[in-house]
C-alpha positions in Angstrom: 187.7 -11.5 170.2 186.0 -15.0 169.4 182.8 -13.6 170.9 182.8 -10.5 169.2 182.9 -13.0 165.6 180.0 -15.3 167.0 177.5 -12.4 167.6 178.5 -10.9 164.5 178.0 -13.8 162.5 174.6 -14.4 164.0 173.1 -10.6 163.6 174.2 -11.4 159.7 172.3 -14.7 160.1 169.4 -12.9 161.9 169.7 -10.2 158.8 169.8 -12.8 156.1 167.0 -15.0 158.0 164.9 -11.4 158.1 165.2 -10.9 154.5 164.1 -14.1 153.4 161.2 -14.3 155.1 160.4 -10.7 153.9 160.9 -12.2 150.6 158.6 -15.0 151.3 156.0 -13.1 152.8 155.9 -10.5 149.6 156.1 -13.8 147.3 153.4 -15.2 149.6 151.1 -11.4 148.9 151.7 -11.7 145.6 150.3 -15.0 145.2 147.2 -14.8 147.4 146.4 -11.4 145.8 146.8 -12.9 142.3 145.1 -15.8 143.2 141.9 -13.7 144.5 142.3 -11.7 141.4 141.6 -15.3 139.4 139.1 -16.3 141.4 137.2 -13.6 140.7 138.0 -12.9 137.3 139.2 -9.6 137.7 141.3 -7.7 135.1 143.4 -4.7 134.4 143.8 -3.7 138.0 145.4 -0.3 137.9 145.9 3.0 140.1 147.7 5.8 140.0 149.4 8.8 142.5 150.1 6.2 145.3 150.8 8.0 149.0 151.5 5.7 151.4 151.4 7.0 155.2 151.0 5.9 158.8 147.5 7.1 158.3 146.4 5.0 155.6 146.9 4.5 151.6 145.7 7.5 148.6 145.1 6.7 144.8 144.7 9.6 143.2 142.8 7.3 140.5 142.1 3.5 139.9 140.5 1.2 137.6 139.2 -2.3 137.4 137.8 -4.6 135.0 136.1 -7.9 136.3 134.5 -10.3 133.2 131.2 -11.8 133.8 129.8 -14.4 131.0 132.2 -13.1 129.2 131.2 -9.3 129.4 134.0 -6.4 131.2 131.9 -4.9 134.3 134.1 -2.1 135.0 134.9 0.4 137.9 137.1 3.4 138.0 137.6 6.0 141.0 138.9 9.1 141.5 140.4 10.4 145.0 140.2 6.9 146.8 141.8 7.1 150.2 141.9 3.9 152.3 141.8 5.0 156.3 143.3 2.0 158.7 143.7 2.1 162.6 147.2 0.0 164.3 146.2 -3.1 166.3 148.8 -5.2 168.1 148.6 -7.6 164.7 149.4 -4.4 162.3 147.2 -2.0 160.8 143.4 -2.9 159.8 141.7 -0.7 157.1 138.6 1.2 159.0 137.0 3.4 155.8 137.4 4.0 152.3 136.7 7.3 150.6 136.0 7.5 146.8 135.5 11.2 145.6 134.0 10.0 142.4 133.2 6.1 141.0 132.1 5.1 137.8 130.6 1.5 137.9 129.4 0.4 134.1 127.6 -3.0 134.3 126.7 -4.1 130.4 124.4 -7.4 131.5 122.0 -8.5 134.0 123.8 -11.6 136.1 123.9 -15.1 133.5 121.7 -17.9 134.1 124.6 -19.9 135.8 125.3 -16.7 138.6 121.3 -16.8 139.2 121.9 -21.1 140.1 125.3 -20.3 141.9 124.2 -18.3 144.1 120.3 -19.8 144.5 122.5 -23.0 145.4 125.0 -21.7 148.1 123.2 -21.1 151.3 123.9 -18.3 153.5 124.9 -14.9 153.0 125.1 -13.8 149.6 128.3 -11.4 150.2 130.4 -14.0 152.1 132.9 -14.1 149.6 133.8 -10.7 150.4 137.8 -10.2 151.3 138.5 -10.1 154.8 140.8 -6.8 154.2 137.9 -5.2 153.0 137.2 -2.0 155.5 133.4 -1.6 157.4 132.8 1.3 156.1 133.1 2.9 152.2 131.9 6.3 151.3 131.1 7.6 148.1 130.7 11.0 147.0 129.2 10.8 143.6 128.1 7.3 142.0 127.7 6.7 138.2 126.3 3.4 138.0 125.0 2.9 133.6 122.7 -0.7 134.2 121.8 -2.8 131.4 118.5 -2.4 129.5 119.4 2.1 129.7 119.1 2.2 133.6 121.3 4.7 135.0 121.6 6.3 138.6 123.9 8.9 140.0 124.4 10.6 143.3 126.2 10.5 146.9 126.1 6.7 148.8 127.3 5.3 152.0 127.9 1.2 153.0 128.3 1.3 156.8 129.1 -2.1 158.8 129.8 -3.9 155.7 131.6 -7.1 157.7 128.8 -7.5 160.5 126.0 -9.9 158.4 122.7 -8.6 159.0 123.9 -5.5 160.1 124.5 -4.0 156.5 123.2 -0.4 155.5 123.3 1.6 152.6 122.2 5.5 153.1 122.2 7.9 149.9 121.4 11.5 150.4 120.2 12.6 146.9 120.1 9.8 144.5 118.6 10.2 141.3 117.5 7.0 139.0 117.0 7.5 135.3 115.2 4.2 133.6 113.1 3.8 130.5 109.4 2.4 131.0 108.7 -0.4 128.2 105.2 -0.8 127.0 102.7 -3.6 128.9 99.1 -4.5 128.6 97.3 -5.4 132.2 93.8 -6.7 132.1 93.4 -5.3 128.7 94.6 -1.5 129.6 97.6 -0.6 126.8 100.5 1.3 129.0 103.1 2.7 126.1 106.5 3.3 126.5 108.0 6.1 128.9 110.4 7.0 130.7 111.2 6.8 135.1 113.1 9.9 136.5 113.4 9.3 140.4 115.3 11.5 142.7 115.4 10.3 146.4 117.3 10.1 149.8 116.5 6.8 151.4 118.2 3.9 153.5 118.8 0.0 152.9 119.6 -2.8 154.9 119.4 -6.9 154.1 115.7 -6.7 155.4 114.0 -3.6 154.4 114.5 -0.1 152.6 112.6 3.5 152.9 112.6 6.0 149.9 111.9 9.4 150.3 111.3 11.2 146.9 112.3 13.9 146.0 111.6 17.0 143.6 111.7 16.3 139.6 110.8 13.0 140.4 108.1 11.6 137.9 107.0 8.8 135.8 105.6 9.2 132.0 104.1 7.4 129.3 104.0 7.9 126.2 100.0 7.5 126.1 97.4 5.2 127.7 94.9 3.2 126.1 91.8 1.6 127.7 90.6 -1.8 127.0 88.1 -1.7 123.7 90.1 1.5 123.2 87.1 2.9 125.1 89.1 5.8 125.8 92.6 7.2 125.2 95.0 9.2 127.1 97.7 10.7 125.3 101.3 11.8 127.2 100.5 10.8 130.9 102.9 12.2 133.6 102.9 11.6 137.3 104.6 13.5 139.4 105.9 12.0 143.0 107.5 14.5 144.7 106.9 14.3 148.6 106.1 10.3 148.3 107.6 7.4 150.6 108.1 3.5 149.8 108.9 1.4 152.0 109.6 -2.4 151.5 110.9 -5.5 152.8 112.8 -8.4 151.0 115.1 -10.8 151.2 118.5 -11.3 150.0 118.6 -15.0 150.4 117.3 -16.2 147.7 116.6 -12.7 145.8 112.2 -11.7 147.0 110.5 -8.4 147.2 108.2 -9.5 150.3 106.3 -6.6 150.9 106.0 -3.0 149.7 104.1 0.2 150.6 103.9 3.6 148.5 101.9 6.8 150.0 102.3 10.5 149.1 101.0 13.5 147.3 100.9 12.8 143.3 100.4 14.8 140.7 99.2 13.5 137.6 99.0 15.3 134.0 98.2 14.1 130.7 98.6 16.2 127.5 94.6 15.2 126.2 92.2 12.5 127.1 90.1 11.5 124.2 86.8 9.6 124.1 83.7 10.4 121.6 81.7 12.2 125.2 84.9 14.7 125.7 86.4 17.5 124.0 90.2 16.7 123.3 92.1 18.9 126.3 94.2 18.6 129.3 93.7 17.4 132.4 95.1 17.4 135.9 95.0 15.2 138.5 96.3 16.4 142.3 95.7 13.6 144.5 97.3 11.0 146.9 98.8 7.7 145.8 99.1 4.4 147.9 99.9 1.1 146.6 101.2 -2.4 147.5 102.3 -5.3 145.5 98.6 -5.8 145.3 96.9 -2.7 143.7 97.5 1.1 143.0 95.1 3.4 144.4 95.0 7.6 143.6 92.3 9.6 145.5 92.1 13.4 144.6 90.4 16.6 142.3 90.8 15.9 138.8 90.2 19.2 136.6 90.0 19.8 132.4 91.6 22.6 130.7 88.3 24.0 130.7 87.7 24.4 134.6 85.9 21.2 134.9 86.6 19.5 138.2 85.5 16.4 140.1 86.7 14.5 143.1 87.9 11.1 141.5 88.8 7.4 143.3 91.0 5.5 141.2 92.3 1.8 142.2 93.9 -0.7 140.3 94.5 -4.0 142.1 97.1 -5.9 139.4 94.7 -9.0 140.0 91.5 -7.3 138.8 89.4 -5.0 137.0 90.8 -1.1 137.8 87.6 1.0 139.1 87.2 4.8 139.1 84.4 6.8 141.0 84.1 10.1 140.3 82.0 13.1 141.3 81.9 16.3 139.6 79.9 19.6 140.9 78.9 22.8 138.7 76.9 25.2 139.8 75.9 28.5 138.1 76.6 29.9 135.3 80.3 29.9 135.0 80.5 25.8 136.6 78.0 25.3 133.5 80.5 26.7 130.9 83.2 24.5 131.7 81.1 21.6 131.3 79.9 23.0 128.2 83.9 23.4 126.8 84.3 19.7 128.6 81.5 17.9 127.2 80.6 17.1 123.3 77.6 16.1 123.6 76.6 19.5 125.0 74.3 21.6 122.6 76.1 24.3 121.5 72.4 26.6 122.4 72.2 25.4 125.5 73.0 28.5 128.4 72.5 27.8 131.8 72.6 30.6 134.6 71.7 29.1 137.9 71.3 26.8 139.6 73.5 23.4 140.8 74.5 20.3 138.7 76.0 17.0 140.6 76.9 13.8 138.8 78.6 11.0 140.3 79.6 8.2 138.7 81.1 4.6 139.1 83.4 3.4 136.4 84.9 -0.6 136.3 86.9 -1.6 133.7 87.3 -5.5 133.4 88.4 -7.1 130.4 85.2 -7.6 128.8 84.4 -3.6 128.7 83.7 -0.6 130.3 80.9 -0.7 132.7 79.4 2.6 134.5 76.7 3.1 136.8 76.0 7.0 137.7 73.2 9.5 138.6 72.9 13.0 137.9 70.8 15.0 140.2 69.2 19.1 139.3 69.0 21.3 141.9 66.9 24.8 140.9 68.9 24.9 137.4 67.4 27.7 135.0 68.3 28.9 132.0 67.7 29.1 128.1 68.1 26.4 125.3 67.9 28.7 121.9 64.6 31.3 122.7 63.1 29.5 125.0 63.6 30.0 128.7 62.7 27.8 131.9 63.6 27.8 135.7 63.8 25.6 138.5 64.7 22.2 137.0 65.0 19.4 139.7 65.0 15.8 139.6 68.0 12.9 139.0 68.3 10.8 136.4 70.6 7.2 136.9 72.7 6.1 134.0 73.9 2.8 133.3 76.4 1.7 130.8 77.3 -2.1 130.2 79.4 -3.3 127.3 77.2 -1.3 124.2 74.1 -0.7 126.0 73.3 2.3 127.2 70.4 2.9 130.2 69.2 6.2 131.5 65.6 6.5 133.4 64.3 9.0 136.2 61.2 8.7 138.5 60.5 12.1 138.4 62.1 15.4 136.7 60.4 18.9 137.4 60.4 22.1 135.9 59.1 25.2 137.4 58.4 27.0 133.8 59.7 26.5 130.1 59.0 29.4 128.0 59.2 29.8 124.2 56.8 32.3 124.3 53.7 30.9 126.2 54.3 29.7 129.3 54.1 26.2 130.5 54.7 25.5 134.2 54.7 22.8 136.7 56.1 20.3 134.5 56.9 16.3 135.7 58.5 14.3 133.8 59.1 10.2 134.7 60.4 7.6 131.9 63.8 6.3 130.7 66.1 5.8 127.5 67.5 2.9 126.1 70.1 2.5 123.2 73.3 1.2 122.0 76.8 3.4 122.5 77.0 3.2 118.5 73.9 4.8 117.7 72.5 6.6 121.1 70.2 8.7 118.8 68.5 6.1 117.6 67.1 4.2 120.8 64.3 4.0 122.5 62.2 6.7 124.6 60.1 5.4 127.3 57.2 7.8 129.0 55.8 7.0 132.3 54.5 10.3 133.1 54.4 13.7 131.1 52.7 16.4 132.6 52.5 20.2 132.1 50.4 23.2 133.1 49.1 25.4 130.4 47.0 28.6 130.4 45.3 27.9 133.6 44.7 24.1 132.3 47.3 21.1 131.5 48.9 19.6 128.8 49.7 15.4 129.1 51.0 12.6 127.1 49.7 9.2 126.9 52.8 6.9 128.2 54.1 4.7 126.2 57.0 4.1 124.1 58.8 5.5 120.8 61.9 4.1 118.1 63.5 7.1 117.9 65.1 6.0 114.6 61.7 5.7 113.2 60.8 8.8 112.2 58.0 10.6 112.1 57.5 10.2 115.7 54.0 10.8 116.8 53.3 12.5 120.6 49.6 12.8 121.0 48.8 15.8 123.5 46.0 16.0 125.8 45.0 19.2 126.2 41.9 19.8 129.4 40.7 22.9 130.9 42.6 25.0 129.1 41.2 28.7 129.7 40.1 31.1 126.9 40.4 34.2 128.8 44.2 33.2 129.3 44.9 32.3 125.4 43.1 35.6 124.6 45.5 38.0 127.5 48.6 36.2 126.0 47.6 37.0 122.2 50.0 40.2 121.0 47.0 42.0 120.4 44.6 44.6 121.9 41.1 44.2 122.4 40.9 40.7 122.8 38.5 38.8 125.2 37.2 35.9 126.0 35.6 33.1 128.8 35.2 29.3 128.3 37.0 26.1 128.7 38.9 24.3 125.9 40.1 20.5 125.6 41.2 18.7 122.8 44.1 16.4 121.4 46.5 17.4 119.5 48.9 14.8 117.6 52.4 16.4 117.7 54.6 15.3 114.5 58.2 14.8 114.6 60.4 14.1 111.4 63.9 15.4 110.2 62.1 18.0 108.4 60.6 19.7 111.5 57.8 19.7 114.0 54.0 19.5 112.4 50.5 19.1 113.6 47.6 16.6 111.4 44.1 17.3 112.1 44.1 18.2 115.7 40.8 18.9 117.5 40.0 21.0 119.9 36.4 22.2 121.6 34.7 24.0 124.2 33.6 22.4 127.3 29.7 23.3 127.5 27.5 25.3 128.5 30.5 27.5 126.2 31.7 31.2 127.1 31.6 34.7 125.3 34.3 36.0 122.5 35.1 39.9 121.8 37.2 41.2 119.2 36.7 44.9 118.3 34.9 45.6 115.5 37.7 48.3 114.2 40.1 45.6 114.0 37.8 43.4 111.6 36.1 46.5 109.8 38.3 46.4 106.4 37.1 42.4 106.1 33.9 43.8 106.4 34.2 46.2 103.0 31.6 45.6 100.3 31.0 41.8 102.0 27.4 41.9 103.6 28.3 38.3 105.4 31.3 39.3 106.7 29.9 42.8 107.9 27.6 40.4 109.7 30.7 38.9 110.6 32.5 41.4 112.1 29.1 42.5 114.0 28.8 39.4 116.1 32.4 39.3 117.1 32.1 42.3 118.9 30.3 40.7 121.4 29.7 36.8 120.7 27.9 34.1 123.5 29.2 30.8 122.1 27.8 27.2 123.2 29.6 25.4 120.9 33.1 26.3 119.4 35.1 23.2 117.7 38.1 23.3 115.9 40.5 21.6 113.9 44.1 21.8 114.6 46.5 21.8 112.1 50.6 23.0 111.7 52.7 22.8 108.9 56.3 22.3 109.3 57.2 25.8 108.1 55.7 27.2 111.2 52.2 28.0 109.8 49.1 27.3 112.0 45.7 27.0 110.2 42.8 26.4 112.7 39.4 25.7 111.3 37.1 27.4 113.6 33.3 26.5 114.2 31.2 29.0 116.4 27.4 28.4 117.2 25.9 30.7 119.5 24.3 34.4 119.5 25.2 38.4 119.9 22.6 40.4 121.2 23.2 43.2 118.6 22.7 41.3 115.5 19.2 40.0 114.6 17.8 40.1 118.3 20.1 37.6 119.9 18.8 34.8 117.3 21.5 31.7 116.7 24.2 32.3 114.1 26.7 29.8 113.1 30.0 30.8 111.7 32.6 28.9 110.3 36.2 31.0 110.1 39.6 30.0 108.8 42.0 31.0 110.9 45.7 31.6 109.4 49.0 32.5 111.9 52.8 32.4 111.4 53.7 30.9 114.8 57.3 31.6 114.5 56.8 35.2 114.1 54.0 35.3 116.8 56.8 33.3 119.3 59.0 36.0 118.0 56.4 38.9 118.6 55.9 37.5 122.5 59.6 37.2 123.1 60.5 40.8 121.8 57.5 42.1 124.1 59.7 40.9 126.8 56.8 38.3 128.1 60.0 35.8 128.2 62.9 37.7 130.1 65.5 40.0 129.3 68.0 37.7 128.5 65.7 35.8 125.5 64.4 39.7 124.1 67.9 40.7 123.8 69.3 37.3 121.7 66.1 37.6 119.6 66.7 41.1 119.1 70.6 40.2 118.2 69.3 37.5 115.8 67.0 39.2 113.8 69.8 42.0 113.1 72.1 39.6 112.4 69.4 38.4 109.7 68.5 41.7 108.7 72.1 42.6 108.0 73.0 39.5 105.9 70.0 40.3 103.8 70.9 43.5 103.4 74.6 42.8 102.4 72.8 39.8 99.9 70.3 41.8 98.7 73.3 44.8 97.3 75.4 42.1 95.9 72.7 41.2 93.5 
């Protein structure tokens, strides 16, 4: 009986002791969880639909506020579970599930945070709790960063207790951030907006990004230094590109970083005074580095314009771009034609091949360029006149406001307005500020041309295109009659002998004219014919010109001069002296005869080119012109 009361009163001391120290190990929770709740200023710790089982712990939600210089960073999550495996020492939490967290942090870490943790050597996440599990699994992330940054999608935090051994893996993240304006080395970026989508991996040493579809950067517009050019709503597209980089935790340093992929690039217009407003496309392939930017690929206009482009931008430097463009035919000539504004709107061409390359650099100071531009067989028409098989380069150079362009040798197989000229070479150059490129400076080396059987040339030398009236003085030598006479729209005509002369061509906003040009046969002379039917009603009731029109029937010449002269509204006046003989008139004795000589030019041109002595394509606009013309004067001429 006295035992029985001894080990009953100890199992009620045993009980009693039990209790207690269950007591003091919930008081002793309590106070180490509000204690670590203190330290790091957390607030408002709530959850909600508790299930507690040998498995592990579910919230059904939970929120969390922790203040930070005095501003709430808060968390809240939906369909937490908390997995834990049994140990000899109790249960340890293995993995945390969070169907859905919302993290909203309102300010970039305070000064005093950055100098904390700068100060406290070793791992930047040693303050973590010890009860925290390895692993924690998130199925969708909302995470609103200061200055409008904002990323959602899935993310995992594997071995999150082992330093150095720390990873973060996201299947399909997507980062949302605004772009605010900067100027680099002069270039004007505007504001925009980052959309990146991406599945990638993160340790404590290095991270790879794999991006995704919709994944793009755009500005607002782009301007180049001097506002040399301006590119209004730029887009780049990413999808496909990786980044890799490596940092450091300890203390906080990007250390290096690698970007390569397919890009696509867009922008809504690029305008300069050479371009016609339009869009353009770039398809290409980025790399950078923390050093420079570099984007290799085909850019193309709206138009159809392409060119294969090499754009770099080292963020120590001046950005460079080399570009190459290609057009060949007639179609590859029409784009550049809708491209280009400084293309004349009458210029056609229908063959042949175009190339241009050309080397941009844009320091701070200016554009500069360098660039040649190379003909290969090109042919076609510039208003009526027609020519074929232009080759040659010419090399451009383009340095703060002054403009170079020179060639050592153009040719041109013909250029016809009406009357041929062939073999043409052309070497010289052009000089003149971007602000006034009409009004710079010419510069002929050589300028040489073949003309009815003889050759045209000009004197080099050099001409102020903004002072007008520009004089060209043209040498004309060996320059056949029987030729002149076989092109002349008229029948009957013939003729021998050799001309040369000079003839100074006169250029002024008013138009083309000629001032006392001279021309003359080289001796011993040559023979004229022009039937006498054609010349017979000058002859009427006029003894001289009977006498006239007699000779010219058959005329041996030794000496034929004449003076040269064109007016700007197209008429040519030559003032023709003839000495010489004709065996029908007064026994082959010497006659002298001094003629006037009156022609319309335009009309003859327009004569030749509706015989179809240009081509086909020249006859038929002609043709179309002078219908056009005769149907407004028509329509004029019944509303008066």
């Amino acid at each position: 009986m006295a035992r029985s009361m001894k080990l009953r009163r100890f199992l009620l001391w045993l009980l009693a002791l039990l209790v207690l120290l269950s007591l003091a190990g919930a008081w002793y929770a309590r106070v180490t969880w509000e204690e670590w709740q203190q330290l790091n200023s957390i607030r408002n710790l709530e959850w909600q639909g508790v299930d507690v089982s040998l498995a592990g712990v579910q919230l059904a939600r939970f929120s969390v506020i922790q203040m930070r210089d005095g501003q709430p960073w808060s968390a809240v999550g939906e369909e937490l579970s908390l997995g834990w495996s049994w140990h000899w020492y109790g249960p340890m939490p293995d993995v945390v599930r969070v169907g859905r967290l919302t993290v909203d942090i309102p300010s970039w870490p305070g000064r005093r945070e950055e100098a904390a943790s700068s100060a406290a050597p070793g791992d930047p996440l040693r303050n973590l709790p010890a009860w925290l599990p390895d692993n924690i699994d998130i199925g969708e992330l909302v995470l609103t960063l200061p200055d409008g940054i904002r990323a959602t999608g899935d993310l995992a935090v594997s071995r999150l207790s082992v330093p150095g051994e720390r990873e973060v893996v996201t299947r399909a993240m997507k980062v949302e951030a605004p772009i605010a304006g900067v100027t680099l080395e002069g270039w004007e970026l505007h504001e925009g907006q980052a959309n990146l989508v991406f599945a990638g991996k993160a340790n404590e040493h290095s991270a790879t990004l794999d991006f995704m579809e919709e994944t793009y950067l755009e500005l607002a517009g782009l301007h180049a230094p001097d506002n040399a050019a301006q590119l209004d709503k730029v887009r780049a597209s990413l999808a496909g590109t990786k980044l890799t980089t490596g940092h450091s935790l300890q203390p906080m340093a990007l250390e290096s970083l690698v970007v390569s992929g397919p890009a696509v690039a867009t922008a809504a217009a690029i305008r300069h005074p050479q371009l016609l407003p339009q869009p353009w496309r770039l398809d290409g392939r980025l790399t950078g580095s923390l050093e420079a930017l570099s984007l290799d690929g085909r850019l193309s206009s709206g138009a159809g314009t392409s060119a294969d482009i090499a754009f770099s931008f080292p963020f120590e430097g001046s950005p460079a771009l080399d570009a190459q463009i290609t057009a060949a035919g007639a179609k590859g000539h029409r784009t550049l034609a809708d491209t280009f504004a400084a293309w004349p709107e009458e210029l056609e061409i229908g063959e042949g091949s175009l190339e241009a390359s050309l080397g941009l650099r844009f320091p701070s100071a200016g554009v500069r360029m360098q660039g040649e531009i190379s003909f290969d067989g090109i042919g076609g028409l510039f208003s009526r006149t027609a020519w074929t098989g232009l080759d040659g380069n010419v090399v451009i150079e383009f340095a703060g406001d002054q403009l170079d362009a020179r060639t050592s040798g153009i040719t041109v197989d013909t250029v016809n307005p009406g009357i041929a000229l062939s073999n043409i070479r052309i070497a010289g150059g052009y000089r003149s500020t971007t602000e006034q490129v009409a009004a710079g400076t010419l510069v002929l080396g050589r300028a040489t041309a073949e003309l009815l059987g003889g050759s045209v040339r000009i004197e080099p030398g050099e001409w102020q295109l903004a002072e007008r009236p520009l004089q060209f003085p043209l040498e004309l030598s060996g320059i056949e009659l029987s030729q002149l006479m076989q092109v002349y729209p008229a029948e009957g005509l013939a003729g021998s002998g050799i001309l040369r002369g000079t003839v100074p061509l006169r250029i002024s906003e008013q138009g083309v004219s000629i001032d006392a040009g001279k021309v003359e046969a080289v001796a011993p002379g040559g023979t004229l014919k022009l039937p006498a039917d054609r010349l017979r009603g000058m002859a009427q009731n006029n003894e001289a010109m009977a006498l006239v029109v007699q000779a010219m029937d058959n005329f041996n010449y030794t000496v034929l001069n004449s003076t040269v002269d064109y007016e700007e509204d197209g008429t040519l006046v030559l003032g023709l002296r003839l000495e010489g003989s004709s065996p029908e008139v007064r026994d082959g004795h010497p006659i002298v005869l001094n003629i006037n000589l009156e022609e319309d030019i335009p009309a003859l041109l327009t004569s030749l080119q509706l015989s179809g002595r240009v081509n086909e394509a020249v006859t038929e606009k002609v043709r179309n012109l002078m219908q056009k013309r005769d149907a407004q004067g028509q329509s004029n001429g019944s509303g008066n």
